[in-house]
N, C-alpha and C positions, 0 to 999 in steps of 0.2 A: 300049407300048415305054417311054416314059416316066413307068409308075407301078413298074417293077420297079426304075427306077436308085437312084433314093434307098433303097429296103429295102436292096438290096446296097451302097451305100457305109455305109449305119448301121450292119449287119452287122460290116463291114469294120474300118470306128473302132471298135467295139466288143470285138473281137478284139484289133486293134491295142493298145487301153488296156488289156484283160486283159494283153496278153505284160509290158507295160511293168510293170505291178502286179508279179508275177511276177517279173521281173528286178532292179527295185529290191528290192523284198525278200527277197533272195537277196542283194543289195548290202549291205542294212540288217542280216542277220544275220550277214554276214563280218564288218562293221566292228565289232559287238558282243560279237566273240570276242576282238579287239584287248584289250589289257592295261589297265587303265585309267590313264592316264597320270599322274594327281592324287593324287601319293602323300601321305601322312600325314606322311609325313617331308622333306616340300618345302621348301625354308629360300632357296632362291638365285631373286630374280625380278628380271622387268622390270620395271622402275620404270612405275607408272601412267601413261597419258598425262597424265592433271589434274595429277599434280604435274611431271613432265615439262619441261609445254609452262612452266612458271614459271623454271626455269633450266636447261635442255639441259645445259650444260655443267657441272653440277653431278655428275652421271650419266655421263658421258660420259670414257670413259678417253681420253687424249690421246698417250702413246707406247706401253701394252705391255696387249694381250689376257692375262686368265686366265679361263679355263674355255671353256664354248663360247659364251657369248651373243654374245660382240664376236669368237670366230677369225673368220679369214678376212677382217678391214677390211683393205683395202691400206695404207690410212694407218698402221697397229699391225706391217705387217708387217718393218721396218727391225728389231723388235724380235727375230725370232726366229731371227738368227745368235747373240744375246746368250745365248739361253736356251739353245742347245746350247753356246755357253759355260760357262752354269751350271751344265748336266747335267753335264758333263763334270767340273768341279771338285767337285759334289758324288759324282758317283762314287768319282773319287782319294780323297777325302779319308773317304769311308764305309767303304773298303773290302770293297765288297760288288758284285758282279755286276749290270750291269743286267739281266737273265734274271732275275735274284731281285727288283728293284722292280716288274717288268713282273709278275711271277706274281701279285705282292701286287695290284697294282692290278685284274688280271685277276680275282682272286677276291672284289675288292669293286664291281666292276665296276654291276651292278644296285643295289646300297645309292647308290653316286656320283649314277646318272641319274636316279635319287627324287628325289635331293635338288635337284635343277633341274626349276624352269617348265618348260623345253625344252631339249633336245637337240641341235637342229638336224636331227637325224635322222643324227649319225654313226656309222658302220662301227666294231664292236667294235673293230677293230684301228687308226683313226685317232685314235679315242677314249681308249683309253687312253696312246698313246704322246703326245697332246695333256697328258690329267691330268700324267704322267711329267716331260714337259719344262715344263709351269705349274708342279706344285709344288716340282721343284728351284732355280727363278727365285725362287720367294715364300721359299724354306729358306735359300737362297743370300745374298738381297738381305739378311733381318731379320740372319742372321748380320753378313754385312758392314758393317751401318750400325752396328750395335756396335762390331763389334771390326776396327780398320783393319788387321792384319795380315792378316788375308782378302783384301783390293783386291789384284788386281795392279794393275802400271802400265800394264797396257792396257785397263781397265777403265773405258771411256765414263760410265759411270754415273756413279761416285763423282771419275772426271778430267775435263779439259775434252773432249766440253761439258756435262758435268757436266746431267746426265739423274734424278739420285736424288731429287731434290723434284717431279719429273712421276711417278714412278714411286710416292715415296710417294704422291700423292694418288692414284693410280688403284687399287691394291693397299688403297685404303679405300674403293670402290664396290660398292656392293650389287650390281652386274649381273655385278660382275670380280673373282667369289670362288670360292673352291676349298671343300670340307667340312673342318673343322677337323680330324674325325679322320684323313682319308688321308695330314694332313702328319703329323700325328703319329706315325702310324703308317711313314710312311718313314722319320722321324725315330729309329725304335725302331730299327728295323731296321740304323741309320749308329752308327757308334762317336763320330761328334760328340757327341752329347746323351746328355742324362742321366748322367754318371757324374761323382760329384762330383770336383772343385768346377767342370764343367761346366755349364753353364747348360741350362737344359730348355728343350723350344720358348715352353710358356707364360712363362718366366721371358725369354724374348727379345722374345716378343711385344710386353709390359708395356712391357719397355724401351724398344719402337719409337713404343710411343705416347707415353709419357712423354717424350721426346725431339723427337716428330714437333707433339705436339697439346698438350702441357702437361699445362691445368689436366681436360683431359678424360680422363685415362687415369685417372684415379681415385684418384690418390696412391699411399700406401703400403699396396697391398690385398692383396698375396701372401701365402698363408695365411690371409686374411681373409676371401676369395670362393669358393663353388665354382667351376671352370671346367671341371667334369666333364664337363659337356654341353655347351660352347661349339660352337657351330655354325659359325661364319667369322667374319673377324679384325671383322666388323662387329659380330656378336653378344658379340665379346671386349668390345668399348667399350662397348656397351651394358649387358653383366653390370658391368663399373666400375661401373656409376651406381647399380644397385640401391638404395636406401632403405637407411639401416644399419638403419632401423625402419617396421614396415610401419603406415602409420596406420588406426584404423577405420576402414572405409565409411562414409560418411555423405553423404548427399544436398546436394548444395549448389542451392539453387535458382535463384540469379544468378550467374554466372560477371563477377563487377565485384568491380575492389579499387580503392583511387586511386592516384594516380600517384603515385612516389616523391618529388618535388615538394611534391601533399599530403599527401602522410604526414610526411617533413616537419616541413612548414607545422604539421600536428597533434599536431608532438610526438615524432614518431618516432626514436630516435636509430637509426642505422645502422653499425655492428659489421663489419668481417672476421672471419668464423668461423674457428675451428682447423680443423676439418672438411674435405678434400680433395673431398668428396662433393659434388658440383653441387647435390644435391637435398637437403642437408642445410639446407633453411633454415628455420630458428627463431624463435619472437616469445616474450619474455617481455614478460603483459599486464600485470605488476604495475610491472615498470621501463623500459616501455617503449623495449624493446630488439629490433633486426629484426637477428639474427646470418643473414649470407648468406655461402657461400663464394666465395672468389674465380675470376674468370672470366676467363679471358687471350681477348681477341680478335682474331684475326691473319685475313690474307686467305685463307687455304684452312678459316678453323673454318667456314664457309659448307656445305663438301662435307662434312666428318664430320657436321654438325648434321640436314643435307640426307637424308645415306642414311642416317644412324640412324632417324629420321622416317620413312621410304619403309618401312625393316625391321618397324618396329612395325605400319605401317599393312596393309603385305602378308600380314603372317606371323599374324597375327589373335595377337598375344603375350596371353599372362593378363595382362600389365604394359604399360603405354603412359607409361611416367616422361619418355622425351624431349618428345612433344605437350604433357602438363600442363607439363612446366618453360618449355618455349618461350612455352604461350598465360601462363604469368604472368609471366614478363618483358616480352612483350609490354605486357601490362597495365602492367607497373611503367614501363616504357621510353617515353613519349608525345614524349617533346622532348628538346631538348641538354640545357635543364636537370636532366633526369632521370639521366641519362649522366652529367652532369656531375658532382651530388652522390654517386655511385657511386665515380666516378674519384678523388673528394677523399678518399673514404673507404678507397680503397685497395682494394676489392672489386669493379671492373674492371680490367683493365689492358689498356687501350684502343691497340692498334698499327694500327686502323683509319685512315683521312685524317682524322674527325674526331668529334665524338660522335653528329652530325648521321646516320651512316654506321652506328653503331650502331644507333638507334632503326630505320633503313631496313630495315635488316639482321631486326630482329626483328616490323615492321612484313609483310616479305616471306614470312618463315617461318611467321608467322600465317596466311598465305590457305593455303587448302587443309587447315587442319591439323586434327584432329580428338582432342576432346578429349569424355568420357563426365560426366556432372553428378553420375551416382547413383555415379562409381567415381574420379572429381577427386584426386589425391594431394595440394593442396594445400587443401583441405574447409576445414577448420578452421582454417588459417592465415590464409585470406581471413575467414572468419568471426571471429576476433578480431582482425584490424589493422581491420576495419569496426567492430565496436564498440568499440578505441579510441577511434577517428576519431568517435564520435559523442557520446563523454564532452563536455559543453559546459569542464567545470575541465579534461582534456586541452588545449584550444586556447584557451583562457584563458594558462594557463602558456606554452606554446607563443610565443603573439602577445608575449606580454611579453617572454623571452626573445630572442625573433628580432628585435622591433621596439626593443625597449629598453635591452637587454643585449647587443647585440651585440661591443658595443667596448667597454675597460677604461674611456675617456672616458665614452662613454655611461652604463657601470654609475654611474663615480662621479657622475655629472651628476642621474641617479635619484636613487641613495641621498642626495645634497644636501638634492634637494627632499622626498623623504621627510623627512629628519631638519628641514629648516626648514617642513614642515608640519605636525611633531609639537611642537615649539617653538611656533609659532603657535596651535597647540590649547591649549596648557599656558599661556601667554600670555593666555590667552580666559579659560583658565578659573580661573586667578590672580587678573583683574579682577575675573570673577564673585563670587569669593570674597569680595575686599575689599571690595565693594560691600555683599556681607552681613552 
């Protein structure tokens, strides 16, 4: 009685684990019919946890959701009486049906949800009426921070309590962005834009940065940059910076230059470029000269420096210029003193608490940052301000200068004993003479 139980319960599990075999993969081949979520054309993510957990709040929108990473925070949702606000005015002022923005968005509907990490998993139809009332908030605001005839007087944003510096910095997060072409493309579709001497979206964009962020919008680059393929207003700031010139490859094998301090110390004179271009920065080895552009630093360049960095590192870009620029400031930035010299030179312009706040600042954006040896944009530049630095007649000149030149006293107190050690030579050798 006791030798049949056990065959029948082996049986039994045995049967059991086939049905399950069975069923999961029956499981495993529905989910593989699923679409593959990881489009080619994905540009909008969540910020990695590693860089993340380094400043939460850097990432993190504070009064107004765009797209769907952040809908649905209770804390964000004060914001979306504002946005059927904006719809509303961008309608009036398009002249155009919303039946007719809804069709538009409805037919680009699958190209939108490529372009996000995730979705959330929304219903075509909250979906799109989401995209609708974001992108007339983001068409609405760039309009109005230009041109103050746009504001009404009941406009919280731009009135008290004055909500347009939280809004700009959230409308510059990589997780709270829209695809650059569906604004566009609403924008074609409104009698606002595009007709001269109206302003086009890109010619608004520009302006917001330029106004918002300063020295990082890129100067005077209209006409100068493609923004055919601009991805979100994040990839707009990032195309600013492009290289005006792409340098060769070249392998760098130590990622070390010295700090501005010893550069310096070595000779180095430091120059304000003409150049608007952050990455425009220059060594001439014969006159030793380090032309840098200038660099405004205020308390929100933290978050555009922040999600540019996040875009590069996500989006796997052919170009990674924010990481190279950051890790060689880094490098150049060690101390106050380093800030310091900067600041005299008129090539920061430092609205931080203090210079001490800078070096932190670049000290902080270095951790997590990821920069390539064999594809470094700034190769060559590191490679000749280290072999100035190692000319011995460089820091020869250099010491003299710093140590002995420094003050008009000092010059003439040298040149003294020069000219009474050349008298004294002449002196020596007059004696000599007459002895002969």
């Amino acid at each position: 009685m006791e030798s049949g139980g056990p065959s029948s319960t082996n049986h039994e599990l045995s049967h059991q684990v086939s049905l399950d075999i069975d069923r999961l993969a029956l499981s495993v081949k529905k989910e593989l019919q699923i679409s593959n979520p990881f489009s080619g054309t994905c540009c909008i993510f969540k910020v990695p946890e590693r860089l993340r957990e380094l400043n939460e709040k850097a990432y993190t929108p504070r009064v107004v959701s765009i797209g769907p990473i952040h809908h649905g925070n209770e804390k964000l949702k004060a914001m979306e009486d504002h946005k059927r606000m904006y719809l509303q005015e961008f309608i009036d002022l398009s002249g155009v049906s919303v039946e007719a923005f809804i069709e538009l968005i409805n037919e680009n509907e699958t190209r939108l949800r490529n372009c996000y990490a995730e979705t959330n998993g929304f219903s075509s139809e909250y979906f799109i009426k989401m995209i609708l009332m974001d992108a007339a908030f983001v068409i609405m605001y760039l309009l109005k921070y230009k041109y103050r005839d746009y504001r009404g007087s009941r406009d919280s944003i731009f009135y008290p309590p004055y909500k347009s510096v939280d809004v700009m910095d959230d409308i510059c997060l990589l997780e709270n962005q829209l695809p650059f072409f569906i604004l566009e493309e609403l924008c074609g579709l409104s009698t606002i834009f595009g007709i001269s001497p109206k302003d086009t979206l890109i010619e608004l964009t520009h302006s917001f940065f330029t106004g918002a962020f300063d020295s990082w919008a890129g100067g005077d680059i209209l006409g100068k940059v493609d923004f055919f393929e601009v991805k979100h207003l994040v990839d707009f700031i990032s195309i600013c910076h492009q290289p005006t010139k792409q340098n060769p490859k070249e392998k760098l094998e130590v990622v070390a230059v010295p700090s501005v301090k010893e550069l310096h110390q070595a000779g180095v004179k430091f120059v304000l470029s003409s150049s608007k271009h952050l990455l425009d920065i220059k060594f001439d080895r014969n006159k030793g000269i380090l032309e840098i552009p200038r660099l405004q630093l205020i308390d929100r360049s933290e978050i555009i420096i922040r999600n540019m960095q996040a875009f590069e590192q996500c989006h796997g870009l052919k170009y990674h210029y924010v990481g190279d620029y950051i890790c060689l400031m880094g490098l150049f930035l060690r101390a106050s003193k380093d800030v310091e010299i900067l600041v005299e030179n008129r090539i920061i312009d430092n609205w931080l608490q203090s210079n001490e706040e800078v070096v932190k600042l670049f000290y902080n954006l270095n951790i997590k940052n990821i920069v390539w040896s064999d594809d470094f944009l700034f190769t060559g530049l590191i490679k000749d301000l280290n072999a100035f630095c190692e000319r011995p007649w460089n820091n020869w000149k250099a010491n003299l200068k710093q140590d002995y030149l420094n003050t008009p006293w000092a010059a003439i107190s040298v040149s003294g004993a020069v000219i009474l050690l050349i008298l004294t030579v002449l002196q020596s050798v007059c004696s000599i003479l007459q002895v002969v």
